[in-house]
C-alpha positions in Angstrom: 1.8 27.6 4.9 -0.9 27.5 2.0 -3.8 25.2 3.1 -5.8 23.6 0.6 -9.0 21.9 1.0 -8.7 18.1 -0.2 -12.0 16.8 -2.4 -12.5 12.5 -1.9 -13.4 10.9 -4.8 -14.0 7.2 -4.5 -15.8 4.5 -6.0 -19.4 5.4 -5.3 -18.7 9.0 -7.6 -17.0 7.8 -10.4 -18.9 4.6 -10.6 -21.8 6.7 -12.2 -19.3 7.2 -14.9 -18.2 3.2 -15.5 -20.2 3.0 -18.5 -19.7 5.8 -20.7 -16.2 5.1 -19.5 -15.8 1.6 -20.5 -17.6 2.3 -23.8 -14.5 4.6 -24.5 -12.0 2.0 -23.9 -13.7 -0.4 -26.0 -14.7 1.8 -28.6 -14.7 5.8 -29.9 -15.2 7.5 -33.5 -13.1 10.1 -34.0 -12.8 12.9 -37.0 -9.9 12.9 -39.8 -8.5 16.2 -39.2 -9.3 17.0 -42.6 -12.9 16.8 -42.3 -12.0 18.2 -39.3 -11.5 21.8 -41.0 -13.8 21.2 -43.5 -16.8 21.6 -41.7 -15.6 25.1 -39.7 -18.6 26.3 -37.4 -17.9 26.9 -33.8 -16.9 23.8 -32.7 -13.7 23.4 -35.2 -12.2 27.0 -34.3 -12.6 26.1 -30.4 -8.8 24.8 -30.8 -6.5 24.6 -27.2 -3.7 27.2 -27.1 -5.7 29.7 -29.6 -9.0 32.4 -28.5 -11.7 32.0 -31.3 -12.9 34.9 -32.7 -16.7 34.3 -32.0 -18.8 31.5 -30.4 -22.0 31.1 -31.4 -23.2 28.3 -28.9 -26.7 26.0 -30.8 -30.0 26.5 -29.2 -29.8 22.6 -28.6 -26.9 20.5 -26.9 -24.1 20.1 -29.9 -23.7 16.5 -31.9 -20.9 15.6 -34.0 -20.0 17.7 -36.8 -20.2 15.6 -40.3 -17.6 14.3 -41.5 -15.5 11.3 -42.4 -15.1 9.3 -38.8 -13.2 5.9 -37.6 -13.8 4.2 -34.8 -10.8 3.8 -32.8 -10.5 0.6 -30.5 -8.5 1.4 -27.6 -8.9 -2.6 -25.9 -8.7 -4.4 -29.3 -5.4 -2.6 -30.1 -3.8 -3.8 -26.7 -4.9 -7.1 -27.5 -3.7 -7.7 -30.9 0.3 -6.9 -28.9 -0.3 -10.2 -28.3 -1.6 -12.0 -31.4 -0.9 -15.2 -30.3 -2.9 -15.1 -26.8 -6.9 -14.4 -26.3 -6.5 -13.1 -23.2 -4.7 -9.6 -21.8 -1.5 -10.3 -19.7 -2.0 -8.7 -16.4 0.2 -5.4 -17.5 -2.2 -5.3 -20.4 -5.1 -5.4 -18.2 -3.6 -3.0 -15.7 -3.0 -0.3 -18.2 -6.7 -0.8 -19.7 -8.2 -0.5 -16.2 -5.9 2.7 -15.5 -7.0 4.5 -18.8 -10.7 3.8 -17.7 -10.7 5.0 -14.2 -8.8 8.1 -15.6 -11.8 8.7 -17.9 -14.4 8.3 -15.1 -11.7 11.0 -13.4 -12.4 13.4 -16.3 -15.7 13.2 -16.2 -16.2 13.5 -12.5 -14.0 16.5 -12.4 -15.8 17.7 -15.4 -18.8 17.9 -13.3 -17.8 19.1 -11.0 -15.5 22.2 -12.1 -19.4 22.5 -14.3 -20.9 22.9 -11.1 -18.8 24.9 -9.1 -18.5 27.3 -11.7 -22.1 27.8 -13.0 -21.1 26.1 -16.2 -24.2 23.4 -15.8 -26.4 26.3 -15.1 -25.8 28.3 -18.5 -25.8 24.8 -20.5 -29.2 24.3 -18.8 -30.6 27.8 -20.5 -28.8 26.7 -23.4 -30.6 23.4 -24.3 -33.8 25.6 -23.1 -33.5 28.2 -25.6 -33.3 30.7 -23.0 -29.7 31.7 -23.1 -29.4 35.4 -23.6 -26.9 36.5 -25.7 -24.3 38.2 -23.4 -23.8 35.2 -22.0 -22.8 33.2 -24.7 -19.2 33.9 -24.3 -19.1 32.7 -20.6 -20.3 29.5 -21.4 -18.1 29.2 -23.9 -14.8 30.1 -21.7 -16.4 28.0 -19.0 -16.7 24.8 -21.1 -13.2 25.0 -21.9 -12.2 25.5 -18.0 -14.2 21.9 -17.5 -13.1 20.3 -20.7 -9.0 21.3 -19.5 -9.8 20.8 -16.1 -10.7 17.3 -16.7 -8.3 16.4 -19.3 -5.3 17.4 -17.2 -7.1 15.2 -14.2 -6.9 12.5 -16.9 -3.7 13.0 -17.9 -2.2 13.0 -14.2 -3.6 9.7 -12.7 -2.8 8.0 -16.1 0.9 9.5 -16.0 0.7 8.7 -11.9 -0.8 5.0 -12.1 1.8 3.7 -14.9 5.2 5.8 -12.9 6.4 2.7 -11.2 5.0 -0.2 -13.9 7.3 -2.3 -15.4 9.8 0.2 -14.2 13.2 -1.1 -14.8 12.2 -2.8 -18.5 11.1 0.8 -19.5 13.7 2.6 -18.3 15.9 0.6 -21.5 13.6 2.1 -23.8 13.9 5.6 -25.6 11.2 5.9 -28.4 9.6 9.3 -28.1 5.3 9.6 -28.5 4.2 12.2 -30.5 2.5 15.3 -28.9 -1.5 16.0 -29.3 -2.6 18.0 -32.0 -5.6 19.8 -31.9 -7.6 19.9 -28.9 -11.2 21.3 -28.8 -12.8 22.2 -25.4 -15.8 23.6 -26.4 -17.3 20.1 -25.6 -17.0 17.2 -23.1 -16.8 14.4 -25.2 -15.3 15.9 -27.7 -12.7 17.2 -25.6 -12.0 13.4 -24.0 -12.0 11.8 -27.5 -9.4 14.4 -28.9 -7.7 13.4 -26.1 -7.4 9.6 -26.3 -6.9 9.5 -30.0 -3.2 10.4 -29.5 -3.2 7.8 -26.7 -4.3 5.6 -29.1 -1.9 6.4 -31.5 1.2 6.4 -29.0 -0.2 2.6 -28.7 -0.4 1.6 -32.3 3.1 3.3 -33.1 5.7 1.7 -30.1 3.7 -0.8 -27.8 5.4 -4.3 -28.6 5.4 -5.9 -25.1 4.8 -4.9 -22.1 7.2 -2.2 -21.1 6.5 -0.7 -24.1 2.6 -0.1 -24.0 3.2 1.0 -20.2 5.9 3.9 -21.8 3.5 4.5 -24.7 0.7 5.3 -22.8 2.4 7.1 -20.0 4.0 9.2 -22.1 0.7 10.2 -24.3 -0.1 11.3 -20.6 2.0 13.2 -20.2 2.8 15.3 -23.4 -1.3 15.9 -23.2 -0.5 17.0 -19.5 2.3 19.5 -20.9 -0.1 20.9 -23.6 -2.2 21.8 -20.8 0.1 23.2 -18.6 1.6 25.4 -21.4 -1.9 27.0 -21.4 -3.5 27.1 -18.4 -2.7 31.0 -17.5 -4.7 31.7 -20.8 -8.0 30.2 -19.4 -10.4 31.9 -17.3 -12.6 30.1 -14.3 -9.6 27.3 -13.8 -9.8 28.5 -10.4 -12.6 26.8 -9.5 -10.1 23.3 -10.2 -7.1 24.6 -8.5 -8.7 25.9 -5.8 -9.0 22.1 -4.2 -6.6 19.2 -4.7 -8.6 16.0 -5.2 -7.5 12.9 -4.3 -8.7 9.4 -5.7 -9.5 6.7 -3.5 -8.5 3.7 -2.9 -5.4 4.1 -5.1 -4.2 7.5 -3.0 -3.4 9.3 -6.3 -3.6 13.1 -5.3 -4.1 15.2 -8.3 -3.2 19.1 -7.0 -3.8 21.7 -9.5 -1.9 21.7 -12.7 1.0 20.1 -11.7 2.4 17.2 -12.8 4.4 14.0 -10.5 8.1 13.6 -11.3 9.4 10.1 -11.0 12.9 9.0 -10.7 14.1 7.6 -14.2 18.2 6.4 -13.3 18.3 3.4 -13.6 21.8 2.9 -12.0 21.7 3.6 -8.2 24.5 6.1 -7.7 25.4 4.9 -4.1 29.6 4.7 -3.1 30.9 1.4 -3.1 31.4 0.1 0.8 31.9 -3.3 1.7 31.8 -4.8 5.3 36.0 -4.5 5.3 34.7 -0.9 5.1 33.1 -0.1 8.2 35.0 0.4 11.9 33.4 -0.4 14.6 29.4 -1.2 15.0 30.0 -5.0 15.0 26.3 -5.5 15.8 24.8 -3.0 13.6 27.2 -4.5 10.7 26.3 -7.9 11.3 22.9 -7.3 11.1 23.5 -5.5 8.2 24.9 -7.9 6.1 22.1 -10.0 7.3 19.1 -7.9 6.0 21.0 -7.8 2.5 21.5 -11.5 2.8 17.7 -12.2 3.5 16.2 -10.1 0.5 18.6 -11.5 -1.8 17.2 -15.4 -0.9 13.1 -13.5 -2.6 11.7 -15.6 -4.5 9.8 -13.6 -7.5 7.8 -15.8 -9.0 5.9 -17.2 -5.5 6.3 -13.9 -4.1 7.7 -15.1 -1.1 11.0 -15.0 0.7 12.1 -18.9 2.6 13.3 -16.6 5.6 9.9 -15.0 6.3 8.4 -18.9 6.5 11.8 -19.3 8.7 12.0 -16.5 10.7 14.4 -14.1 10.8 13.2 -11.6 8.1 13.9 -8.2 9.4 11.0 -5.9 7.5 12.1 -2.8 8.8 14.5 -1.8 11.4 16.2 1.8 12.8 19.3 2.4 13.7 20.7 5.6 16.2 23.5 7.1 17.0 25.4 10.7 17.0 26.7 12.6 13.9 29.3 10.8 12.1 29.3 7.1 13.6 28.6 5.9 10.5 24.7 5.9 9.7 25.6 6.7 5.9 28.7 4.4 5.4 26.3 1.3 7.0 23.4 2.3 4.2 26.0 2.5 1.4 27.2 -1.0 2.5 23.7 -2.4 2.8 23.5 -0.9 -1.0 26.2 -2.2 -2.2 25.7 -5.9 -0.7 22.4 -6.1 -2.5 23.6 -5.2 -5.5 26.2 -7.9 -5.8 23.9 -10.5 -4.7 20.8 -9.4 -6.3 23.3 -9.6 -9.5 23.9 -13.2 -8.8 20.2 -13.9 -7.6 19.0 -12.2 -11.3 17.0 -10.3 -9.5 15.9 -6.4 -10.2 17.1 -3.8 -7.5 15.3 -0.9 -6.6 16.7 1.2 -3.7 15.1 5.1 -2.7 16.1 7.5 0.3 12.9 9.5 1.3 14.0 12.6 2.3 12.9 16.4 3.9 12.9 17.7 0.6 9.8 15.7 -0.2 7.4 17.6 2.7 5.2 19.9 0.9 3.4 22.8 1.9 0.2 21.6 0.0 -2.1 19.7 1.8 -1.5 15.8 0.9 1.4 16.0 -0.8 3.5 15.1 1.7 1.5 11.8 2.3 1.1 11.2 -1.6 4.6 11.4 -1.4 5.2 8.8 1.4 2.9 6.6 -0.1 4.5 6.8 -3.6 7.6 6.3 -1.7 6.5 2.7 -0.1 4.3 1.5 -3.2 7.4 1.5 -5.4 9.3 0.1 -2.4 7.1 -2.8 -1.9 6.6 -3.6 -5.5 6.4 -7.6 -5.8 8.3 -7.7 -8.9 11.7 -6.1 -7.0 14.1 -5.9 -4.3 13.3 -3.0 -2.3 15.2 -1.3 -0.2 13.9 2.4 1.1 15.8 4.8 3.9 14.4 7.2 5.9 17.5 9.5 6.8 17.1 11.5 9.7 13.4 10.3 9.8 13.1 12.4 13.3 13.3 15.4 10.7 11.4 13.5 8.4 8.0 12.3 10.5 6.7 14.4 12.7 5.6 13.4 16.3 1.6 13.4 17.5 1.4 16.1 19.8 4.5 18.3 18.6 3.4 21.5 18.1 5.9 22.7 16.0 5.0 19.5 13.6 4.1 20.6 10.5 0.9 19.2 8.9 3.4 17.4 6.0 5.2 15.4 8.5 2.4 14.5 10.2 0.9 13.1 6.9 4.2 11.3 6.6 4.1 10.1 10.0 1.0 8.3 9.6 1.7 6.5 6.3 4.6 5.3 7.4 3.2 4.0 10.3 0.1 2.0 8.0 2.7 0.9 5.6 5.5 -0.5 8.2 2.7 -2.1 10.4 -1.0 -1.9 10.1 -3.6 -4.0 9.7 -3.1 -4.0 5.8 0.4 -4.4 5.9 1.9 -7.5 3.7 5.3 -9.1 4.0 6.8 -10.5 1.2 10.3 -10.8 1.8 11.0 -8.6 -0.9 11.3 -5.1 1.2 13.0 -3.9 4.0 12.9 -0.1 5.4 15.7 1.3 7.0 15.1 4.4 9.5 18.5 6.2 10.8 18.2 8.9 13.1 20.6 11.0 15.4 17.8 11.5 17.4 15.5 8.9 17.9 13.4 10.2 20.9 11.7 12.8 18.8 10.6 10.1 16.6 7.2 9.4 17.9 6.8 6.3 20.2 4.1 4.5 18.0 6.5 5.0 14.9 9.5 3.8 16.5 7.9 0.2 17.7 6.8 -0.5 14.3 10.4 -1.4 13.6 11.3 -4.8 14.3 15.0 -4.4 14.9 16.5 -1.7 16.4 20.8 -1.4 16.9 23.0 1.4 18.5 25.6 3.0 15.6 28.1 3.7 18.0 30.7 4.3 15.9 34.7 3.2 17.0 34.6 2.9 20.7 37.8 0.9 21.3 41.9 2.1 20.9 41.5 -0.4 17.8 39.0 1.0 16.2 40.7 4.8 15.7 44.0 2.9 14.6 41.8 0.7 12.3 40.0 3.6 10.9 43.0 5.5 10.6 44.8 2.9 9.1 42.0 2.7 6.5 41.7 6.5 5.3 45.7 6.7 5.3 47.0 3.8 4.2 47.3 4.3 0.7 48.9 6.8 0.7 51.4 7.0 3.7 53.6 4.2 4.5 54.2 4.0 8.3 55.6 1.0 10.8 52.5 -1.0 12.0 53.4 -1.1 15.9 54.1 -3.7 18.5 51.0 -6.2 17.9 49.1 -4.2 15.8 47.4 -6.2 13.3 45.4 -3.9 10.8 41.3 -4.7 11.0 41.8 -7.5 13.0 39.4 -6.0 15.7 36.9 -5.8 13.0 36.3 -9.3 12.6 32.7 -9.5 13.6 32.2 -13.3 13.9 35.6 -12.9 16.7 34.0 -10.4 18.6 29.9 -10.8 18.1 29.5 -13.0 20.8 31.4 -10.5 23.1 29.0 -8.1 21.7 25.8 -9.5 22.5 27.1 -11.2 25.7 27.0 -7.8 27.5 23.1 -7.8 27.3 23.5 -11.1 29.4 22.4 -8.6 32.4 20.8 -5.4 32.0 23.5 -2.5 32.0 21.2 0.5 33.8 20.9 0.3 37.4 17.0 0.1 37.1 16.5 -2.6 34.6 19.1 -4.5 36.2 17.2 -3.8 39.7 14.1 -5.4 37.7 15.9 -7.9 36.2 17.7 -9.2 39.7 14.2 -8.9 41.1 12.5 -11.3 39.0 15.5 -13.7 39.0 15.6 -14.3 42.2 11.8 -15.4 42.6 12.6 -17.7 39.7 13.9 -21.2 40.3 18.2 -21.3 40.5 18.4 -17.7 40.3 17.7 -17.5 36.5 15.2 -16.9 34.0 14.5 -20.1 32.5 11.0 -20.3 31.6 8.1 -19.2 30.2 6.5 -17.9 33.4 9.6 -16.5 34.1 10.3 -14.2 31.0 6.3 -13.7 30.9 7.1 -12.3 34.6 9.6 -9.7 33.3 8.4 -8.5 30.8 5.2 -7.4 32.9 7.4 -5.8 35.0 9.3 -4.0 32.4 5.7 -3.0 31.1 4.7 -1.4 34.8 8.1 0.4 34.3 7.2 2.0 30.6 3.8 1.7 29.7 5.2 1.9 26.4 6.5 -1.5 26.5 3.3 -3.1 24.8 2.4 -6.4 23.4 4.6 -4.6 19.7 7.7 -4.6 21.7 7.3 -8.2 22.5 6.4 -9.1 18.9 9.7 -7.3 17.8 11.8 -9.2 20.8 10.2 -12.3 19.3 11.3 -11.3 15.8 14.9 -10.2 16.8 15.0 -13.3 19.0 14.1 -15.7 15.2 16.5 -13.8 13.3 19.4 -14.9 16.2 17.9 -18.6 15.6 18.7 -17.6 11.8 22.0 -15.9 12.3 24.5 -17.4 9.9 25.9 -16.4 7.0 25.2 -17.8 3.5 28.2 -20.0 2.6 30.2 -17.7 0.1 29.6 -19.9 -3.1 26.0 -19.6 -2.8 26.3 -15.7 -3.0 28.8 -16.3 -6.0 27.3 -19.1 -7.9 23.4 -19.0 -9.4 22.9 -22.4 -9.2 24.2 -22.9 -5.7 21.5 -21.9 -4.0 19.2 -19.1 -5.9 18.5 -21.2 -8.8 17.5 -24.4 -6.6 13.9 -25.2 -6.4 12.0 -23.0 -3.5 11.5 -26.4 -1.3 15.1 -27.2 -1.8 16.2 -23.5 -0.8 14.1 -24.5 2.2 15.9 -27.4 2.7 19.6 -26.1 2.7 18.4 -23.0 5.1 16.7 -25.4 7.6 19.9 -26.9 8.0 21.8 -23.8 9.2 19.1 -22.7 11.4 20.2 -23.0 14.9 18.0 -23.2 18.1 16.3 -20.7 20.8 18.2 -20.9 24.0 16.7 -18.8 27.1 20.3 -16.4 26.6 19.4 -15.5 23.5 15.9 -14.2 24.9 17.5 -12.8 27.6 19.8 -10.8 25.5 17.3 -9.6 22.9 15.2 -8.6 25.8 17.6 -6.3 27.7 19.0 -4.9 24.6 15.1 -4.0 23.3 14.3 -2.5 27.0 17.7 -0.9 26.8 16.9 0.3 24.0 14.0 2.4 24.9 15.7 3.6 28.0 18.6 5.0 25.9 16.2 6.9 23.7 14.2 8.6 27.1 17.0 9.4 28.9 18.2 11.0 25.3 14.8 13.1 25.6 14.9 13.8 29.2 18.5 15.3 28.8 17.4 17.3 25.7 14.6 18.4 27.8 17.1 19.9 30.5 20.0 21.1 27.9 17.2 23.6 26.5 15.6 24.5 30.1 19.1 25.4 31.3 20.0 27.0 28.5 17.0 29.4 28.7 17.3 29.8 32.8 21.4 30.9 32.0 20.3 33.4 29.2 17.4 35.1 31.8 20.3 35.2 34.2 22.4 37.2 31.7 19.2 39.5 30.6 18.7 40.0 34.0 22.3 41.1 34.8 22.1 43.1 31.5 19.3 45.2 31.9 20.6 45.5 36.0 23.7 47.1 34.4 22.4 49.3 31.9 19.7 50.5 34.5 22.6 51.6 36.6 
C-alpha cells in the first residue's frame, strides 16, 4: 500500500492570502493576446505545453510587460446575471466564495511547492543581483513547477466545491466552455491571472441563472485542470507537489497530486423497478421499508424540515442483516423505486448513491474524501437523499481489526461523524441504509449509530416458496393453483405484522428471556408496566452486554416513535399533489397528528426485545465465526499431521 503523508491547510494559512485573493475576484487586468506577442522577452515565450529556448530571468522581481490591458471583473460579472436584483443569490455568493478560497489554495501551495523546492531561495538571489548564471535555468523550471503546482490546486477544489451544486438543474444543460489558451508559468500572478481570464470568460459566455454559472465555472476548472494534466510529465521538481496530498480544512476537499475527482453525471437512477407486491417474505423489514420512503417523501424544502422528525418516527439511518440472497437488493430497489413515485408526486428532486468497495483507495485520505463526498451530496438540503452502504462490513473497517486497511478505517470513522456525532443535523430529507451479510464484523460503535435495525430473513414459511415461486414462473407457465392456495396472500403485511411483532412480546433466547422473567416478576402483576420497571431492565440488559449503552436506548426510543407513527399515508395523498404535499406545513401537521397512534408498554416491550435480540443475534453470529475458523484450522493440523506421519513412514 503506498502511504502518503497528508499536509492541513486551514484557515489560519490561507487567511494570509484573503486579500490579494479577494482583490482578484473583484478585480484583475489582464493582456490582449496580441500585445501579448508583441512585446516577446522571456516572459511571453514561458508558454505551458512548450520548452523556451532561453530564459533570461531580470536582476529585479518581473512587472507587467506593456501592453494593451482590461480589467476583468470577476464579482461584477456574476452580479449583472441578475440585473434586476443588488444583491448575489446565495448560489452566486457560493460560487464567488469557492473561486476565492481556490485562489488563496494557489497561492498557499505556491509557497509552499517554492519552499520545498528551493524556488524562494534562488528568487531571493535573484532580486539581490546575486544569481549566478548557471542557475538561471533552475529557477526558471522551478517557477513553472509552483505556478502548475498551484493552478492545478486551484483548479481541483474549484472543480471539487461546485460537483454537487445545483446538481440536478445542471445536469439539463450541455453548453461546452472553451479551453485555456496560453498559460505562462514563469510568474505567480501572472500564472493565476492567465488562469481566471478563461474562468471569466466561461462566465460571460453561458452563465444565465444559477445552474448555469455553477456549470460555467466548473467546467473552466476543469479544462484548466486537463491542460495541466496533459503536461505534467514534461515538468521537472513537481515532485515536491505530489509527493504530499493536501487536504483543505474545514470543507475536507483533499487535493492528491494531479488527479482530478469524478462525479456522477446520470441523471436517471438506473435502479430495477420493485414494488412491495414484489418482495416475499420479510414482512417487518418491508413494512418498514415502505415507511422510510413514505417519511422522506412528506420533506418539506423550502423550511428544510420533515413534519415526522417534529412527530417522531423519522428513521435517519437504519441496517438491515441477513444471509446471501434473502433479499437485501430486491428491499433497496423497492425503497428506490417507492421514492421515486412519490417524490414525483411530492415535486420533489431525488438523489439516490450506493457507496461501494470500489471507492477505498490505497492513497492516504481518499478513502475518507470519498465517504465524505458520499454523505455531503446525500444530505444536501435541496434533495431527497437516499445513500446505501452494501456490504458495509466490507465496506468500514472495524477498530482493532488488524487486517483493516487504513481506507476502511477512514471510512469507518466518517460514517460514524456523519450518521451520529456531535455535528450531525437531521433534516428529514436523508436516510442511510446499511445492509450486511455479516453484521458482527461491522464495528459495535458503527452499528448503534443506526436507529432501526430488522432481520432480512428471506421466505421462511411453505407460503413464502409457493408465493415466490409463483411470482418468477407465473408468466410464463400456467399450472393449477392447489387446494386453498391463494397466490400472495401470505404477503399481506398489514394481515400478518401484528403476528410479526407479537413474537418479541417475550424474549426468544433463553438468557434474555431469563432476564426478562426476572425483572417481571419483582414488578407489580407479573409485568412490565412502568417506568421503573423498563428503567430496571434495561440496566440489566446493560450488566449483560456492556454494549447496551444509553445509544441503544435512544434508538429503542426512536423505533418505539416510529410504531406510535406506523400508518400508511392514505393512497390519494401519495397520488394527488394537493392532497397532502401541496397543503401548508401546519396543515400537513394537522392531518399526520391525526393518524398518530399512542405508546402502549407492548410496544416498548417489543421494540426492546427485538433491539437486545438484535445484538445477541449478531454475537452469537461472531462467536460461531470465531469457532468455524478455529476448527477449521485444528482439522487441517490434524490432516498435516497425519500427512507428514505417512510420508515419514
Amino acid at each position: 500500500m503506498t502511504s502518503i503523508s497528508v499536509v492541513t491547510l486551514g484557515d489560519r494559512e490561507l487567511d494570509a492570502h484573503l486579500e490579494l485573493a479577494t482583490s482578484h475576484v473583484v478585480s484583475f487586468p489582464i493582456r490582449a493576446p496580441e500585445a501579448k506577442a508583441a512585446t516577446g522577452g522571456p516572459e511571453a515565450g514561458a508558454t505551458l505545453g512548450g520548452r523556451r529556448l532561453a530564459y533570461r530571468p531580470l536582476q529585479a522581481l518581473p512587472g507587467r510587460a506593456p501592453g494593451a490591458e482590461r480589467e476583468l471583473r470577476i464579482a461584477e460579472r456574476i452580479r449583472e446575471i441578475t440585473p434586476k436584483d443588488d444583491l448575489y443569490t446565495d448560489v452566486e455568493h457560493f460560487v464567488l466564495r469557492v473561486l476565492r478560497r481556490g485562489i488563496q489554495v494557489y497561492l498557499q501551495i505556491h509557497a509552499d511547492t517554492a519552499k520545498a523546492s528551493g524556488l524562494d531561495r534562488l528568487l531571493a538571489a535573484n532580486q539581490g543581483g546575486q544569481l549566478p548564471a548557471r542557475d538561471e535555468a533552475e529557477l526558471a523550471e522551478k517557477m513553472e513547477a509552483a505556478c502548475a503546482a498551484g493552478l492545478f490546486a486551484f483548479a481541483a477544489y474549484v472543480a471539487t466545491r461546485l460537483l454537487d451544486a445545483e446538481r440536478d438543474a445542471v445536469e439539463k444543460l450541455s453548453f461546452e466552455v472553451a479551453p485555456p489558451g496560453e498559460l505562462p508559468l514563469s510568474g505567480r500572478i501572472e500564472a493565476l491571472r492567465a488562469a481566471l481570464h478563461p474562468v471569466w470568460s466561461a462566465i460571460d459566455a453561458h452563465a444565465r441563472d444559477d445552474a448555469s454559472l455553477v456549470k460555467a465555472v466548473r467546467d473552466a476548472a476543469r479544462e484548466l485542470a486537463r491542460r495541466l494534466q496533459a503536461v505534467q510529465h514534461s515538468l521537472p521538481h513537481l515532485e515536491f507537489f505530489t509527493r504530499y496530498h493536501y487536504r483543505i480544512e474545514p470543507e475536507g476537499v483533499l487535493l492528491a497530486g494531479f488527479e482530478l475527482p469524478e462525479g456522477r453525471v446520470a441523471s436517471d437512477i438506473q435502479v430495477a423497478t420493485k414494488r412491495p407486491e414484489d418482495v416475499v417474505g420479510n414482512h417487518v423489514a418491508k413494512l418498514e421499508a415502505c415507511r422510510i420512503a413514505q417519511r422522506l417523501a412528506c420533506y418539506d424544502r423550502e423550511r428544510q424540515a420533515n413534519p415526522f422528525v417534529e412527530l417522531g418516527g423519522f428513521v435517519f439511518s437504519f441496517i438491515a442483516d441477513g444471509n446471501p440472497g434473502t433479499g437485501k437488493t430486491t428491499l433497496i430497489q423497492m425503497i428506490v423505486t417507492l421514492l421515486r413515485d412519490y417524490t414525483r408526486v411530492a415535486g420533489l428532486p431525488l438523489r439516490y448513491e450506493n457507496f461501494s468497495v470500489d471507492q477505498i483507495s490505497d492513497y492516504q485520505g481518499r478513502s475518507g474524501q470519498n465517504a465524505r463526498r458520499f454523505c455531503d451530496a446525500i444530505l444536501d438540503p435541496r434533495v431527497v437523499g437516499f445513500g446505501t452502504l452494501d456490504d458495509v462490513d466490507q465496506v468500514c473497517g472495524q477498530r482493532g481489526d488488524k487486517n483493516a486497511s487504513a481506507g476502511q478505517l477512514e471510512v469507518t470513522a466518517v460514517f460514524m461523524q456523519q450518521l451520529g456525532g456531535a455535528q450531525t443535523v437531521v433534516r428529514g430529507n436523508a436516510s442511510f441504509g446499511l445492509f450486511s451479510n455479516s453484521p458482527e464484523k461491522v464495528d459495535d460503535a458503527l452499528r448503534q449509530r443506526a436507529q432501526s435495525r430488522f432481520l432480512v430473513d428471506g421466505p421462511r414459511t411453505r407460503a413464502d416458496f409457493t408465493d415466490l415461486l409463483h411470482l418468477l414462473l407465473r408468466k410464463n407457465w400456467k399450472l393449477p393453483l392447489g387446494d386453498g392456495y391463494e397466490p400472495l396472500a401470505a404477503q399481506r403485511v398489514r394481515e400478518v405484522i401484528r403476528e410479526k411483532y407479537g413474537e418479541y412480546e417475550v424474549p426468544r433466547t433463553s438468557e434474555l428471556r431469563r432476564i426478562y422473567e426476572e425483572v417481571a416478576a419483582r414488578s407489580a402483576g407479573g409485568a412490565l408496566a412502568t417506568w421503573a420497571a423498563f428503567g430496571e431492565y434495561l440496566h440489566a440488559l446493560q450488566a449483560r452486554d456492556p454494549r447496551f449503552t444509553g445509544r441503544a436506548v435512544r434508538n429503542i426510543a426512536d423505533a418505539v416513535h416510529a410504531r406510535m407513527m406506523d400508518f400508511d399515508l392514505p393512497g390519494e395523498w401519495l397520488e394527488k399533489r394537493e392532497a397532502f404535499f401541496g397543503q401548508p406545513w401546519e396543515r400537513r401537521l394537522a392531518m399526520l397528528t391525526e393518524l398518530a397512534g399512542e405508546v402502549t408498554p407492548e410496544i416498548v416491550i417489543q421494540e426492546i426485545n427485538r433491539y437486545a435480540e438484535s445484538e445477541v443475534r449478531y454475537a452469537d453470529a461472531a462467536e460461531q465465526r470465531e469457532l468455524t475458523e478455529r476448527t477449521r484450522q485444528i482439522v487441517l493440523e490434524a490432516r498435516a499431521r497425519k500427512a507428514a506421519s505417512e510420508h515419514e513412514i
